[in-house]
N, C-alpha and C positions, 0 to 999 in steps of 0.2 A: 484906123488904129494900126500901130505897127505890127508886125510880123517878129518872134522873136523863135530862134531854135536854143533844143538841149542836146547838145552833142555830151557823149558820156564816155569817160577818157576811162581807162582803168590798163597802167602802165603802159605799155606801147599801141594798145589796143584800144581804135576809137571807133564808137558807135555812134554813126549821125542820126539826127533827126531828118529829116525828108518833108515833113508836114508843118511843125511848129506850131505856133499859137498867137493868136490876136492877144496883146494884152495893152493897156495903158502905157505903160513906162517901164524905165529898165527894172526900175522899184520893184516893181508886179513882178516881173520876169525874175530874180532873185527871190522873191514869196515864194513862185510857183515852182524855184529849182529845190529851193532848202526843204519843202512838203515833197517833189520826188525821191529827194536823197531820201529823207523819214522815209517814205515807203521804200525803197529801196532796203535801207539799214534793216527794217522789221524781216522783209523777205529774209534776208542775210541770216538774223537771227534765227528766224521759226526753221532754216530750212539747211543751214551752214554754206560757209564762204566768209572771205575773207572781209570785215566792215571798214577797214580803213585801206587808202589810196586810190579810190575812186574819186573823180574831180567830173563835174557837170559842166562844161562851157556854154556861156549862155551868147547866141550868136544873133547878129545884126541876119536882115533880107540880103546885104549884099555878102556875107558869109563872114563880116568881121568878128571877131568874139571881146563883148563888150564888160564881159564879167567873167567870174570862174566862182564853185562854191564846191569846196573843199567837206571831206567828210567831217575832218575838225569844226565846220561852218554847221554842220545841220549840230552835233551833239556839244559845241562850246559856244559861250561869245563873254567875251572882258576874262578867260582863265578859270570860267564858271562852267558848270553844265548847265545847256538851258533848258526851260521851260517852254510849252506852249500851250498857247490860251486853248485850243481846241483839244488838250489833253486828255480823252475819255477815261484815262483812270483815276481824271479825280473825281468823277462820278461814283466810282467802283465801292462798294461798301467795306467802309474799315474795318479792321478788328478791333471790339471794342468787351470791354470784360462784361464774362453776366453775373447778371446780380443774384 
């Protein structure tokens, strides 16, 4: 399986990976950037800092970078906010009136 790194750009300042991850395809490797951004945006939130301009490059074994996923990438896609399936609040109990 290939080798894929997250280099994690945040204006002039770039933080490599060194380790990386076996994954399937670039596909996977894009999954697994847009769930770091998610964690990343919540840290952001629960703790303050800034949530946008942050960019994930998602890099080849020989150090090309084959993707980029933008903060607009984890919280839009098509002009929408998106969703995701493994979204644990919609587990969370609603407000519902009592009778």
């Amino acid at each position: 399986m290939p080798r894929y790194f997250f280099h994690v750009r945040q204006g002039d300042t770039l933080s490599t990976d060194d380790d990386g991850q076996e994954l399937a395809d670039v596909r996977a490797a894009r999954h697994e950037a847009i769930n770091t951004g998610r964690e990343i945006m919540g840290e952001r939130l629960l703790h303050g800092g800034e949530l946008n301009g942050r960019i994930i490059e998602i890099a080849d074994e020989n150090g090309q970078v084959l993707d980029r996923v933008s903060s607009n990438d984890v919280l839009f896609r098509d002009g929408e906010y998106q969703s995701y399936a493994d979204d644990v609040t919609q587990s969370a109990p609603v407000n519902t009136p009592r009778e």
